[in-house]
GUNUNU-410290 format. One record per residue: residue in three letters; x, y, z of N, C-alpha, C, O in turn; residue number from 1. Coordinates in Angstrom, 2 decimals. Each point is the difference from the previous one (the first is absolute). Example, Ala and Ser with C-alpha at 12.3 -4.5 7.8 and 13.67 -1.06 7.14 Angstrom:
// GUNUNU-410290
("ALA"; (13.19; -5.69; 7.80); (-0.89; 1.19; 0.00); (0.90; 1.20; 0.00); (1.04; -0.02; 0.66); 1)
("SER"; (-1.39; 1.07; -1.38); (0.82; 1.19; 0.06); (-0.77; 1.09; 0.73); (0.51; 1.11; 0.17); 2)
END
This chain:
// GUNUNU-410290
("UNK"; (80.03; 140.10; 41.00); (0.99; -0.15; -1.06); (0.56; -1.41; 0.04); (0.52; -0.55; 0.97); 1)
("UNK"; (-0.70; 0.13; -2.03); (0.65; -1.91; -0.67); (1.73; 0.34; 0.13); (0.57; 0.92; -0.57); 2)
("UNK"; (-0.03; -1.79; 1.36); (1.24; -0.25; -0.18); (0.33; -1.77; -0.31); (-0.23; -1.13; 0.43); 3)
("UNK"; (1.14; 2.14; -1.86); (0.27; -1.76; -1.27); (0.79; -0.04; 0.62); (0.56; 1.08; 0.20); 4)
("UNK"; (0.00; -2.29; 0.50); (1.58; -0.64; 0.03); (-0.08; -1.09; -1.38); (-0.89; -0.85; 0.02); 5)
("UNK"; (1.89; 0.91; -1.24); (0.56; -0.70; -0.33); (1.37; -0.47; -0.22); (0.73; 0.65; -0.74); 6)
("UNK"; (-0.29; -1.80; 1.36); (1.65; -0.66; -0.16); (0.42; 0.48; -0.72); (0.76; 0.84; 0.48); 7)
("UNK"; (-0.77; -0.78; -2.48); (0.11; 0.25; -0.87); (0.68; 1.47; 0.69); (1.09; 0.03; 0.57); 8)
("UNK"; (-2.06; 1.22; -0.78); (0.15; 1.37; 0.05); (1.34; 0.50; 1.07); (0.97; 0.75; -0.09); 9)
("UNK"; (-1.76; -1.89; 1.42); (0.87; 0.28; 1.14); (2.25; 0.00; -0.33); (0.93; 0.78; 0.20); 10)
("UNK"; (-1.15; -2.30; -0.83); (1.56; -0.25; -0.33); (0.66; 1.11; -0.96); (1.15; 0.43; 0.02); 11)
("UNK"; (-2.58; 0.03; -1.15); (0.90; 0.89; -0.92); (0.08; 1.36; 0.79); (0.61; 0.92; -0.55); 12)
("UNK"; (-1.16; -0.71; 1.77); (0.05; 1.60; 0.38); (1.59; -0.59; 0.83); (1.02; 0.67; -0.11); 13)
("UNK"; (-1.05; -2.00; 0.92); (1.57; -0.09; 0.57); (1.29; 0.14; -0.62); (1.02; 0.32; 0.61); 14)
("UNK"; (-1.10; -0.59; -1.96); (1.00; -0.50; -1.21); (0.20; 1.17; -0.24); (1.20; 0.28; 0.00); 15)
("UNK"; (-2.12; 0.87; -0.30); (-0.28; 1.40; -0.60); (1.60; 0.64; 1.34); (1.15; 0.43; -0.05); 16)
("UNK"; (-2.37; -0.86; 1.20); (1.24; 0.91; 1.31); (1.50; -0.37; -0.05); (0.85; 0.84; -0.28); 17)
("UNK"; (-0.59; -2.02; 0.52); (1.14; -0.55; -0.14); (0.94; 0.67; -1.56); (1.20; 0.24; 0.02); 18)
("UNK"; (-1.94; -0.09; -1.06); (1.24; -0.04; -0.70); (-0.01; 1.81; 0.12); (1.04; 0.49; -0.43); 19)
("UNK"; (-1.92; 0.36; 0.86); (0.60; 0.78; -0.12); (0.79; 0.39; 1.11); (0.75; 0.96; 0.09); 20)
("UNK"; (-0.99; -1.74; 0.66); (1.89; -0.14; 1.78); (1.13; 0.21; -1.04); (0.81; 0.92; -0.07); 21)
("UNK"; (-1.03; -2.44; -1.06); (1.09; -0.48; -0.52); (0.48; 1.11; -1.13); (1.14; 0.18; -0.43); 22)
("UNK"; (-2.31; 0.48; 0.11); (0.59; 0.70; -1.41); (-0.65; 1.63; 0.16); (-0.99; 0.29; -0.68); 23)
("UNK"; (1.53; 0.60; 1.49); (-1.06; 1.17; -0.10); (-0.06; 0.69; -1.10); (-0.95; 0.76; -0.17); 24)
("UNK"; (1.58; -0.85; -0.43); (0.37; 1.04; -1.50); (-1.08; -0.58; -0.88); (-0.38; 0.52; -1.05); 25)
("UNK"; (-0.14; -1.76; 1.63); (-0.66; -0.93; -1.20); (-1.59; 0.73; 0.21); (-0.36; 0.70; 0.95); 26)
("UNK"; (-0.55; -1.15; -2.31); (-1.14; 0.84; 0.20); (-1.06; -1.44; -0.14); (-0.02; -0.77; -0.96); 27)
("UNK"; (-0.66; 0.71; 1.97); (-1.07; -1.08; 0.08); (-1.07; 0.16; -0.44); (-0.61; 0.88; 0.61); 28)
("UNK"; (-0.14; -1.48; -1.70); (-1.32; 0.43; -0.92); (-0.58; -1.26; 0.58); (0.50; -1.12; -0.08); 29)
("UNK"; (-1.96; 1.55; 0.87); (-0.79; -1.00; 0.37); (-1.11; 0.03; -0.40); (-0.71; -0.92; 0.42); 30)
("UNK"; (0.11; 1.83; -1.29); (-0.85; 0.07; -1.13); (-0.28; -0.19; -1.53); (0.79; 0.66; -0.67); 31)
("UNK"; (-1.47; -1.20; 0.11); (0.11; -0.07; -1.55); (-1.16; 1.35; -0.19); (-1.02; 0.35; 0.59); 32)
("UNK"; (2.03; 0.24; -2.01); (-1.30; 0.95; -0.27); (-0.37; -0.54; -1.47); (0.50; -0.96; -0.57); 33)
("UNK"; (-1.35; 1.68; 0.18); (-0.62; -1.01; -1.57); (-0.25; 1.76; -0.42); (-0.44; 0.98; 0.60); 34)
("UNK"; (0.91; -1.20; -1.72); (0.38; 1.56; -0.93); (-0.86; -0.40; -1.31); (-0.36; -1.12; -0.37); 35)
("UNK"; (0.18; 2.05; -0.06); (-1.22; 0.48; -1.04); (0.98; 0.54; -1.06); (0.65; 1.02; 0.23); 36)
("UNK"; (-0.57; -1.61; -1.23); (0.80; 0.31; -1.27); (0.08; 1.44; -0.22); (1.04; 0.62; -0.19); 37)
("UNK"; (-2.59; 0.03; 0.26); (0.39; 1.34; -0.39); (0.63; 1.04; 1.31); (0.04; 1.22; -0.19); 38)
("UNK"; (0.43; -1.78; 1.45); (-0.08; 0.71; 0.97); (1.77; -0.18; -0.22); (0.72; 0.81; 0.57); 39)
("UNK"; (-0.08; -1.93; -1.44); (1.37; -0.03; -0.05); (0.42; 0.47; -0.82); (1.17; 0.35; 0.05); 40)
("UNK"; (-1.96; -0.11; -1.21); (0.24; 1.15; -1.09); (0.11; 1.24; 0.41); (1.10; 0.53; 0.07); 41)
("UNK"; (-2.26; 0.13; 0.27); (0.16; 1.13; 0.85); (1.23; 0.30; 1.40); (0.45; 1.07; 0.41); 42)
("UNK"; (-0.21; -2.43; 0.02); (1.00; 0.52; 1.10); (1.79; -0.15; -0.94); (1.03; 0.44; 0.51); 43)
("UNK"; (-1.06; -1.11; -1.83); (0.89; 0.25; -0.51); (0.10; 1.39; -0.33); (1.12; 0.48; 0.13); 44)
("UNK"; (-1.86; 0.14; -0.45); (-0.27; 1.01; -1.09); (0.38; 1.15; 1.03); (0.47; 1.07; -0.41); 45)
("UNK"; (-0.71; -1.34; 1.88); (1.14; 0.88; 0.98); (1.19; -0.10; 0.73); (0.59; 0.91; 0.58); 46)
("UNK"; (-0.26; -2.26; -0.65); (0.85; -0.81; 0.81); (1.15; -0.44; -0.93); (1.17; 0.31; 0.24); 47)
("UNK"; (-1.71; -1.40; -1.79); (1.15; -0.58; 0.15); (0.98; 0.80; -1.86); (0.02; 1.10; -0.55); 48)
("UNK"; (0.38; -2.01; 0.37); (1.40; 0.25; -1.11); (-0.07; -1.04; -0.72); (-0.37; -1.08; 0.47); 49)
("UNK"; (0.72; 1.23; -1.69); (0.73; -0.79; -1.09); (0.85; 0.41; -0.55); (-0.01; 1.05; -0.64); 50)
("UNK"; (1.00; -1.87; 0.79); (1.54; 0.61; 0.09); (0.96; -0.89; -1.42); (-0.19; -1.22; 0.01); 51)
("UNK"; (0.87; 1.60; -0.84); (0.93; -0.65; -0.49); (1.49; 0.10; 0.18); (0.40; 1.05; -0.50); 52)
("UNK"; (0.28; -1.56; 0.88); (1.40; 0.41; 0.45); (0.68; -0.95; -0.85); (-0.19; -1.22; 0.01); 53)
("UNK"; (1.03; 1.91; -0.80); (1.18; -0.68; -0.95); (1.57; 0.23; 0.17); (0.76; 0.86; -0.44); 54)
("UNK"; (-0.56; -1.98; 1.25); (1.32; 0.33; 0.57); (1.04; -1.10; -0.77); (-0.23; -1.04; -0.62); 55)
("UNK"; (1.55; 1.78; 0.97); (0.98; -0.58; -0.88); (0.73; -1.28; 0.87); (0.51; 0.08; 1.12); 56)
("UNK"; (-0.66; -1.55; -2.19); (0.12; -1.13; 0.64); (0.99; -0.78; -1.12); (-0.38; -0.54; -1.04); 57)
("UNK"; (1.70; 0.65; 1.54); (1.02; -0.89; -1.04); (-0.25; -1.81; -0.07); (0.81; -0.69; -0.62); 58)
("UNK"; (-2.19; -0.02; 1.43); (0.23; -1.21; -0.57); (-1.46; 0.13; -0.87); (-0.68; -0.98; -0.31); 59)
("UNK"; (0.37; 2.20; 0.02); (-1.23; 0.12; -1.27); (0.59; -0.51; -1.15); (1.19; -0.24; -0.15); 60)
("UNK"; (-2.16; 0.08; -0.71); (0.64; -0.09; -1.35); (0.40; 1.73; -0.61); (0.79; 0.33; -0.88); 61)
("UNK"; (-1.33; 0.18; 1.40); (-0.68; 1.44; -0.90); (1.20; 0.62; 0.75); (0.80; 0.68; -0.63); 62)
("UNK"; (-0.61; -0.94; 2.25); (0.80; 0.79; 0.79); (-1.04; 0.98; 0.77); (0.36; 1.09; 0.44); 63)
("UNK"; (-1.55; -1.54; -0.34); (-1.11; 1.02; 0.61); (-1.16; -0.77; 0.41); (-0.59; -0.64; -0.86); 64)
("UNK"; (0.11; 0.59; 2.33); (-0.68; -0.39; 0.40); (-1.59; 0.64; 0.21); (-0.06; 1.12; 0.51); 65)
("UNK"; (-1.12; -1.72; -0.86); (-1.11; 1.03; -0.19); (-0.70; -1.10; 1.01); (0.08; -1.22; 0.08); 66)
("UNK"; (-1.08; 2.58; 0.94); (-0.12; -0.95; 1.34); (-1.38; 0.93; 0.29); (0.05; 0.99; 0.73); 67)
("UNK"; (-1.53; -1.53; -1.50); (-0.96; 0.88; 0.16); (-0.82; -0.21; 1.29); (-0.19; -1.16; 0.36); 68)
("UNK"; (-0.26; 2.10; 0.30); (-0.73; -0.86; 1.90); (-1.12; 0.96; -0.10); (0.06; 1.05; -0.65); 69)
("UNK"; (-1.42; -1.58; 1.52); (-0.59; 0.87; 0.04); (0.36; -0.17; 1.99); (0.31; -0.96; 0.71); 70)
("UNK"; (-0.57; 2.47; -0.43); (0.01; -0.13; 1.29); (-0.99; 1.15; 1.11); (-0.31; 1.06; -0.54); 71)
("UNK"; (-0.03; -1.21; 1.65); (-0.71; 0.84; 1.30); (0.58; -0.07; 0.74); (0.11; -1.12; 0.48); 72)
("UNK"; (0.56; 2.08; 0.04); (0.71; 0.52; 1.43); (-1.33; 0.43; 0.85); (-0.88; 0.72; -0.46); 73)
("UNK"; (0.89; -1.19; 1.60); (-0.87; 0.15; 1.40); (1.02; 0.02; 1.15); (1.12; -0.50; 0.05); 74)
("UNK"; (-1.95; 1.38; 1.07); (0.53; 0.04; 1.15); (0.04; -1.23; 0.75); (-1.06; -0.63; 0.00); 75)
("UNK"; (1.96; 0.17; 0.60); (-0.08; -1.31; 0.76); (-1.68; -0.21; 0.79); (-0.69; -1.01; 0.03); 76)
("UNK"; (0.50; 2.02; 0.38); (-1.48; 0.13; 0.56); (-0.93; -0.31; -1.03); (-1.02; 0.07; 0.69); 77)
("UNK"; (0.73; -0.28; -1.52); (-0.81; -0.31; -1.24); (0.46; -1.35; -0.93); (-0.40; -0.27; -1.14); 78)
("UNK"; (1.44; -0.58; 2.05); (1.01; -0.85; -1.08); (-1.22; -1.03; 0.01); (0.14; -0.70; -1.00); 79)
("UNK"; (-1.46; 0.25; 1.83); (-0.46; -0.91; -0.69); (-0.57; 0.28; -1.24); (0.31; -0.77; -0.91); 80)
("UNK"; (-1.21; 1.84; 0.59); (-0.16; 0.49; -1.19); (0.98; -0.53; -1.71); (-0.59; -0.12; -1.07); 81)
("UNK"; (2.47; -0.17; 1.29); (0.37; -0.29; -0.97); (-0.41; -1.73; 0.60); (-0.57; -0.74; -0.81); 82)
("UNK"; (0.75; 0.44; 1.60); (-0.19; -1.70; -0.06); (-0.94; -0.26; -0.70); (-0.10; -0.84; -0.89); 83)
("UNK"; (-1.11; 2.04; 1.51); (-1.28; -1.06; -1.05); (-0.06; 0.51; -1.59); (-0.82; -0.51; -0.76); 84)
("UNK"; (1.58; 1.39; 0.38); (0.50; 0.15; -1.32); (0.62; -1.05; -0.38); (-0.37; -0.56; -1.03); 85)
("UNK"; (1.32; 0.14; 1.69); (0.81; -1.18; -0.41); (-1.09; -1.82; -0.16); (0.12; -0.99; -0.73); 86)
("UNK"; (-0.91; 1.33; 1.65); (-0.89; -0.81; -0.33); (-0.84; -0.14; -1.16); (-0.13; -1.01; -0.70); 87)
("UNK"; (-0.55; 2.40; 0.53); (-0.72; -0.03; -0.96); (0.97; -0.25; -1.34); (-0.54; -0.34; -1.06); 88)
("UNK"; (1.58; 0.45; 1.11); (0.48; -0.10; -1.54); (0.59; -1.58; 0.13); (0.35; -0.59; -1.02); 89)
("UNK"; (-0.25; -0.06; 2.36); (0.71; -1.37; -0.17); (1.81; 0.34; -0.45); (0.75; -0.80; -0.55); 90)
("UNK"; (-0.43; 2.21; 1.01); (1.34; -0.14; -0.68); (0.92; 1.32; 0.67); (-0.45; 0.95; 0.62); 91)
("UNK"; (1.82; -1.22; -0.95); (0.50; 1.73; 1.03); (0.51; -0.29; 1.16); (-0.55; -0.91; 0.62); 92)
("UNK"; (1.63; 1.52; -0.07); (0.49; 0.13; 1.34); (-0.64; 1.04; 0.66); (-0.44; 0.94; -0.65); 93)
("UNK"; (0.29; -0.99; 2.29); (-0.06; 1.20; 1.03); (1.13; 0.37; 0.57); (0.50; -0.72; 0.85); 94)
("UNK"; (-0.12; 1.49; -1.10); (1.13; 0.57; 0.67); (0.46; 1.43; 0.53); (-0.57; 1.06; -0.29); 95)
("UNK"; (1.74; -1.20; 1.14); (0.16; 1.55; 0.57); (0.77; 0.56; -1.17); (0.89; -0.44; -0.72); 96)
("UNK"; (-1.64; 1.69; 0.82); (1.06; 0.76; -1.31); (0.87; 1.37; 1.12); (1.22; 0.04; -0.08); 97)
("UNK"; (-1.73; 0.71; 0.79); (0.60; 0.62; 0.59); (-0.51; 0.55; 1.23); (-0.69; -0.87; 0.52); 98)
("UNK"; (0.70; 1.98; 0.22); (-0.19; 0.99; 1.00); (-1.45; -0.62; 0.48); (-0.97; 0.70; -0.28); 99)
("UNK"; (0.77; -1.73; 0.86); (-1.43; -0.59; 0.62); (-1.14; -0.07; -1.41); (-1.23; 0.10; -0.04); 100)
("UNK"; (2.38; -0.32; -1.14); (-1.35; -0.30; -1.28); (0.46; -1.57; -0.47); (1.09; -0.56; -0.05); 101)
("UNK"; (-2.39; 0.17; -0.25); (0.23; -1.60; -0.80); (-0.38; 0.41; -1.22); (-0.29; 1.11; -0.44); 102)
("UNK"; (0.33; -2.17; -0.05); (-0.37; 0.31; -2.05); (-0.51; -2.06; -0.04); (0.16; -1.07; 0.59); 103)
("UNK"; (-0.71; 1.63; -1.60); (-0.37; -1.60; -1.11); (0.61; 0.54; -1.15); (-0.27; 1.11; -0.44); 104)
("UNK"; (1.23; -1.99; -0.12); (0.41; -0.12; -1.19); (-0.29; -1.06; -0.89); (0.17; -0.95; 0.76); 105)
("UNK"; (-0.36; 0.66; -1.39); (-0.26; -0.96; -1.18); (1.33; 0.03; -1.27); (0.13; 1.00; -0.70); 106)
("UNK"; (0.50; -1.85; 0.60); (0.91; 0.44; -0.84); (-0.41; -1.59; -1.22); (0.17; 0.08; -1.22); 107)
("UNK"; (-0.55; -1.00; 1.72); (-0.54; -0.96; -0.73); (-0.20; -0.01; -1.53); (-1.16; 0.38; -0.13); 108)
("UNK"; (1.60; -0.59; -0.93); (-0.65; 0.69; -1.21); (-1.24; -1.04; -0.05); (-1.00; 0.60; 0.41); 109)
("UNK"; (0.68; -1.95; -0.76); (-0.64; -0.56; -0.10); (-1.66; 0.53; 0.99); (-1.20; -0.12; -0.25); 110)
("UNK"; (2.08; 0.78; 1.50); (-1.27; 0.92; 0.34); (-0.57; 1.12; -0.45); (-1.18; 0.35; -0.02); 111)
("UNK"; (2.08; 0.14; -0.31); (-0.10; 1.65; -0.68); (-0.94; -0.49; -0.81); (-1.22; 0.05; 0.15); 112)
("UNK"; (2.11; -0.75; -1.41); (-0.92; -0.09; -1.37); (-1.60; -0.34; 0.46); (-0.93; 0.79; -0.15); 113)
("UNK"; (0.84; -2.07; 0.73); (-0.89; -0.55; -0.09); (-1.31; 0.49; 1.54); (-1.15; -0.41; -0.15); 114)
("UNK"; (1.39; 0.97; 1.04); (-0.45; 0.53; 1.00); (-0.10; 1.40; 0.08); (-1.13; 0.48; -0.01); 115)
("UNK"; (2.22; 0.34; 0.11); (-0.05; 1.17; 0.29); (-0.35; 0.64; -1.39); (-1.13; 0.48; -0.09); 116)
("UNK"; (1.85; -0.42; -0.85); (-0.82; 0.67; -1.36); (-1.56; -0.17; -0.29); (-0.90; 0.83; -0.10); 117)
("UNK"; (0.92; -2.28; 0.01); (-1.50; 0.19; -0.54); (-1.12; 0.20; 1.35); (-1.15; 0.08; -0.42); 118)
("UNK"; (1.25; 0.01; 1.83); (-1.01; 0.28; 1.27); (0.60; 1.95; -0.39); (-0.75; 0.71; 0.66); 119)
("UNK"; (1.55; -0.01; -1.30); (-0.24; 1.17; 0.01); (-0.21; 0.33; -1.31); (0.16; 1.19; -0.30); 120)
("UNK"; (-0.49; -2.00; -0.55); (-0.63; 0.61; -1.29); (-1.42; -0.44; 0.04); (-0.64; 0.54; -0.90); 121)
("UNK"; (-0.24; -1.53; 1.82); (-1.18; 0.03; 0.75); (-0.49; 1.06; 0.88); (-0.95; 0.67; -0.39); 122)
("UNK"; (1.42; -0.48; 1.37); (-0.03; 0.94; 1.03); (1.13; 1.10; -0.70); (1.21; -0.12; 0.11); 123)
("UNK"; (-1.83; 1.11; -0.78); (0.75; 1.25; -0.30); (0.38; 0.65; 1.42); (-0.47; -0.03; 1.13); 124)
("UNK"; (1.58; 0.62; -1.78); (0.32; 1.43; 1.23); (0.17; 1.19; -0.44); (0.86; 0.30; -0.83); 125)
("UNK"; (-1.73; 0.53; 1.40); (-0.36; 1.57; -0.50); (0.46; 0.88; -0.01); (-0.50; 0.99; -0.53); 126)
("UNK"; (2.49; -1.00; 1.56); (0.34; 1.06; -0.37); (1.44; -0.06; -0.67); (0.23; -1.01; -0.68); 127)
("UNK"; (0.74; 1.94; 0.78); (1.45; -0.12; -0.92); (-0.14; -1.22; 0.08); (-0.32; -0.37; -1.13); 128)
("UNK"; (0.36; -0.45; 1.77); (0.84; -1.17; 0.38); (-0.71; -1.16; -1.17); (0.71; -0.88; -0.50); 129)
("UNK"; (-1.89; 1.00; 0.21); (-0.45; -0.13; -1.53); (1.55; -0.45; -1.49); (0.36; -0.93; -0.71); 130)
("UNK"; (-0.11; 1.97; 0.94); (0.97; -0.08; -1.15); (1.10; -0.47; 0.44); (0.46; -0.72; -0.88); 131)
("UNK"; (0.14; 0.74; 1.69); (1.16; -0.98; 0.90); (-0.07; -1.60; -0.28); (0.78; -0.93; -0.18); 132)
("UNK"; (-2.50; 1.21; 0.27); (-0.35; -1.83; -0.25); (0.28; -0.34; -0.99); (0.69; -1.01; -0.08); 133)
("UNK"; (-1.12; 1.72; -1.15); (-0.37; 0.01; -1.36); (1.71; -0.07; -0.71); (0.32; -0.48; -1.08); 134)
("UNK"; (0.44; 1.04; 1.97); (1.21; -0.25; -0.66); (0.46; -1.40; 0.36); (0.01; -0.97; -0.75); 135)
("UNK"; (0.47; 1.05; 2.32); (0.14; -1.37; 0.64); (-0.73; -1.24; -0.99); (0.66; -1.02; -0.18); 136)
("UNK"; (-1.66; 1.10; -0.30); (-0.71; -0.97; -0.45); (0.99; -0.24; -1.31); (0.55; -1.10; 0.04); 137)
("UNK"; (-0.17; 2.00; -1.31); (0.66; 0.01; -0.84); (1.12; -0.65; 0.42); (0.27; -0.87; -0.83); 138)
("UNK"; (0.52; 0.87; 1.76); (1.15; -0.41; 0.44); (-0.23; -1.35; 0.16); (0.79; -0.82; -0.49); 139)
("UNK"; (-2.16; 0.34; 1.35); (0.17; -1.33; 0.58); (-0.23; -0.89; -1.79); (0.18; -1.20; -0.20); 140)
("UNK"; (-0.55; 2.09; -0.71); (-0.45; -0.74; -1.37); (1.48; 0.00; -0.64); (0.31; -0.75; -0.93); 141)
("UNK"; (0.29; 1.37; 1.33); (0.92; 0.10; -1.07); (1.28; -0.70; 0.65); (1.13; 0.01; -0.49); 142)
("UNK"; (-1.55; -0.67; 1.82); (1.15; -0.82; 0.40); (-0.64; -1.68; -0.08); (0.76; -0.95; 0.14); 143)
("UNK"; (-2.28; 0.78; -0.40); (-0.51; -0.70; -0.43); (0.44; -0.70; -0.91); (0.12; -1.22; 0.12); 144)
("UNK"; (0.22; 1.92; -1.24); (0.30; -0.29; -1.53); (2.08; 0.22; 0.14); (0.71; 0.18; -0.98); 145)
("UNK"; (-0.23; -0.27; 2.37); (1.84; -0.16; -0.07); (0.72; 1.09; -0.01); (1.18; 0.19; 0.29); 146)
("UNK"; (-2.25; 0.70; -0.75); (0.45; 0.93; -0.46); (1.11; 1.23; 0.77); (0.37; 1.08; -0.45); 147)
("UNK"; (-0.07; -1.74; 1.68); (0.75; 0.60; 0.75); (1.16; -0.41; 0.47); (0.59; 0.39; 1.00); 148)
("UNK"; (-0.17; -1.49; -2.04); (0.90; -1.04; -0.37); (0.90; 0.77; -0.98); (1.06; -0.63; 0.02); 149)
("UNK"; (-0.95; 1.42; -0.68); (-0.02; 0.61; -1.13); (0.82; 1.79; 0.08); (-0.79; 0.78; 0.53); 150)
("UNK"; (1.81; -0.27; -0.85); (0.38; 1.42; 0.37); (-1.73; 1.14; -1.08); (-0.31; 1.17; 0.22); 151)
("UNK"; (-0.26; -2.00; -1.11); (-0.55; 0.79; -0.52); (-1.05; 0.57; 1.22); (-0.21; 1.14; 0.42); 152)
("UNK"; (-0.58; -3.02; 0.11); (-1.04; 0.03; 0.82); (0.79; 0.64; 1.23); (-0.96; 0.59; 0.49); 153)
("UNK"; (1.54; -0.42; -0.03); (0.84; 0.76; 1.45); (-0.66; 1.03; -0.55); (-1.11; 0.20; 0.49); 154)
("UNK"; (1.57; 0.79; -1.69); (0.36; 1.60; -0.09); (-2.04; 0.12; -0.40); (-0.48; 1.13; 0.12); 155)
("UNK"; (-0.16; -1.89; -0.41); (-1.57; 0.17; -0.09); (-0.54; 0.28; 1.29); (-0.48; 1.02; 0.48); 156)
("UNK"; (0.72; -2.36; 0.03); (-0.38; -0.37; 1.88); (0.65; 1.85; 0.59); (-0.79; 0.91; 0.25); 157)
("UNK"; (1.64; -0.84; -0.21); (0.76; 1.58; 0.36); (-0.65; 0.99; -0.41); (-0.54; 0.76; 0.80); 158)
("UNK"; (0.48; -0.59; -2.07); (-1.04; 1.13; -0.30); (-1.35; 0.23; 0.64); (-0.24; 1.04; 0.61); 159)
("UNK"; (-0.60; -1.99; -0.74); (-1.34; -0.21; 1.08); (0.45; -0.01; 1.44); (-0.96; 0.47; 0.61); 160)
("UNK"; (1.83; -0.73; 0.20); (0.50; 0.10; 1.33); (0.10; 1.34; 0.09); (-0.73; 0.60; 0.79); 161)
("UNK"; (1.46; -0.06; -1.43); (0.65; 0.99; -0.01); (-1.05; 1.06; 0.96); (0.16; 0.46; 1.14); 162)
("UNK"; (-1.36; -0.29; -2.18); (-1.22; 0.53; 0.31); (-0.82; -0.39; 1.35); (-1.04; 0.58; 0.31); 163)
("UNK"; (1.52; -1.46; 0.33); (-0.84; -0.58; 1.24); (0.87; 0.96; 1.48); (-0.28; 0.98; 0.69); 164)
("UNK"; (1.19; -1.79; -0.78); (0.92; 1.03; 1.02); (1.57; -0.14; -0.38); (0.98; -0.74; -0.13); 165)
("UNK"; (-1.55; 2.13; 0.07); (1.78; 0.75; -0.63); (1.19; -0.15; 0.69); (1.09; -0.26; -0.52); 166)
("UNK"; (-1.31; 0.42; 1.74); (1.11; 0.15; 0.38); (1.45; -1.08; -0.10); (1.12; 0.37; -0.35); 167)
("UNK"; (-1.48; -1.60; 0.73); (1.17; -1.04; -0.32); (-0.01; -0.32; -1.20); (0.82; -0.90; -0.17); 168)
("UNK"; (-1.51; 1.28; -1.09); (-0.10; -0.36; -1.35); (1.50; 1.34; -0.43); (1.07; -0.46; -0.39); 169)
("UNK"; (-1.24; 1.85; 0.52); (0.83; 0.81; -0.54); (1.68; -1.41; 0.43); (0.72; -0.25; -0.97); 170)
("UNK"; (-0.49; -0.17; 1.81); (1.05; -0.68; 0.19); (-0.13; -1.57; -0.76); (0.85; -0.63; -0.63); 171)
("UNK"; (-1.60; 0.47; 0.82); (-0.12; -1.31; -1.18); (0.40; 0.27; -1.22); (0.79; -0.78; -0.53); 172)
("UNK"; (-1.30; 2.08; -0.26); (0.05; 0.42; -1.28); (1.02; 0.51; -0.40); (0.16; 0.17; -1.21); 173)
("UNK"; (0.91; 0.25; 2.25); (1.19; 0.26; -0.18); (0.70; -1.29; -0.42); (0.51; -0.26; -1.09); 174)
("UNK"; (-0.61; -0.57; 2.30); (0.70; -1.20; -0.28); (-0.27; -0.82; -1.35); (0.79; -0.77; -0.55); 175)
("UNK"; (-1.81; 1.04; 0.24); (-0.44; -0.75; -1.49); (1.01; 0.35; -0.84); (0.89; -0.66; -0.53); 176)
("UNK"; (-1.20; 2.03; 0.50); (0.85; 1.15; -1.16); (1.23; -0.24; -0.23); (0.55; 0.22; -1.08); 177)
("UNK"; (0.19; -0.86; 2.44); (1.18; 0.05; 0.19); (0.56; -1.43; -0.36); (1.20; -0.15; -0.21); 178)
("UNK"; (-1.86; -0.64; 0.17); (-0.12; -1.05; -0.35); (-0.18; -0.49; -1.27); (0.51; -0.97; -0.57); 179)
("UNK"; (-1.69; 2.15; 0.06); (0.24; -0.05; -1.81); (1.26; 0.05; -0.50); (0.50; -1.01; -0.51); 180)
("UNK"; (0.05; 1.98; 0.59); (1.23; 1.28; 0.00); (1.31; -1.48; 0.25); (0.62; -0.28; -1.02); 181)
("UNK"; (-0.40; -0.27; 1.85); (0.87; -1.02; -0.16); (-0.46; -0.97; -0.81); (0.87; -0.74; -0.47); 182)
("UNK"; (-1.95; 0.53; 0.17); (-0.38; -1.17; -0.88); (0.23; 0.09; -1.22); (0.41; -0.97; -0.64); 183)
("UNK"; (-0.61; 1.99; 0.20); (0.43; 0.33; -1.51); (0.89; 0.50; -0.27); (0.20; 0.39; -1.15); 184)
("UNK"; (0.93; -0.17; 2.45); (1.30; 0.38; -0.35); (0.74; -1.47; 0.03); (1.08; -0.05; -0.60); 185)
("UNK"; (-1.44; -0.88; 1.08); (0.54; -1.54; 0.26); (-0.27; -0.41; -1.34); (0.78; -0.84; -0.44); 186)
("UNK"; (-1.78; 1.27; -0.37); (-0.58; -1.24; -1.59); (0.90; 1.51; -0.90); (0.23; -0.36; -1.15); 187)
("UNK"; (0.19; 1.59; 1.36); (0.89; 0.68; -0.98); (1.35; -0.44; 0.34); (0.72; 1.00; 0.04); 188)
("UNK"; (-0.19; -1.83; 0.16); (1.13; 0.17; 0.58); (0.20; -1.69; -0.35); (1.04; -0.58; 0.33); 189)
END
């Protein structure tokens, strides 16, 4: 059996040890993996989310902030997996999201539009999560065109959210309502 010594390898396996003395919580990726477009479609299509969250922001113009991400939660044990996601798209944070899980988020629009929409209207995904896209995609078009600049474009963007995940939308949609409801009592008055 050939034993390689190279300097190179040797310093990065010392650097590797040392920082995790310095940082144990930290997770050391000493591999690159190279991912296959359709193998990230498919691992979206079990893994990740496209999410729109429209939360209420008083230095908006509208008074409502629309904040579309696509994202994959992984076990810290699997966190190189989002790095080389993050690679392959050139874009996105790694980060801890909770209980020994990391996530890649992308909140970028300039990525969304131009990266993440059109690599998943190439590489389809085959199951619900299909139509999640298909909305998300409407959204990233219709903030394209300002339109979320706008109380009309808010209550559009909302309607299509609405349908993705319910749950923090029923409270958004209140607040809209409620928000109408003073608005047109402020222009009767």
């Amino acid at each position: 059996m050939e034993v390689i010594r190279s300097p190179s390898l040797l310093n990065i396996a010392r650097k590797a040890q040392r920082l995790k003395v310095s940082y144990p919580s930290c997770v050391i990726i000493t591999q690159h993996m190279k991912l296959d477009p359709n193998w990230i479609s498919g691992f979206t299509d079990g893994e990740g989310t496209f999410y729109v969250g429209i939360y209420k922001n008083p230095t908006m113009k509208t008074g409502y902030q629309v904040l579309p991400e696509f994202r994959i939660v992984q076990h810290k044990v699997d966190v190189r997996v989002l790095y080389a996601i993050k690679k392959f798209f050139s874009c996105g944070v790694v980060r801890v999201n909770h209980d020994g899980r990391y996530e890649i988020r992308i909140r970028n629009f300039n990525c969304l539009k131009n990266k993440i929409v059109p690599f998943f209207e190439k590489y389809k995904l085959h199951t619900k999560k299909r139509f999640d896209f298909l909305k998300f995609k409407k959204i990233i078009m219709l903030m394209d065109k300002q339109e979320h600049l706008n109380m009309d474009g808010i209550e559009k963007i909302l309607k299509i959210a609405e349908k993705m995940n319910t749950a923090d939308k029923t409270i958004t949609r209140r607040n809209l309502d409620k928000d109408k409801v003073r608005s047109s009592e402020k222009s009767e008055a």
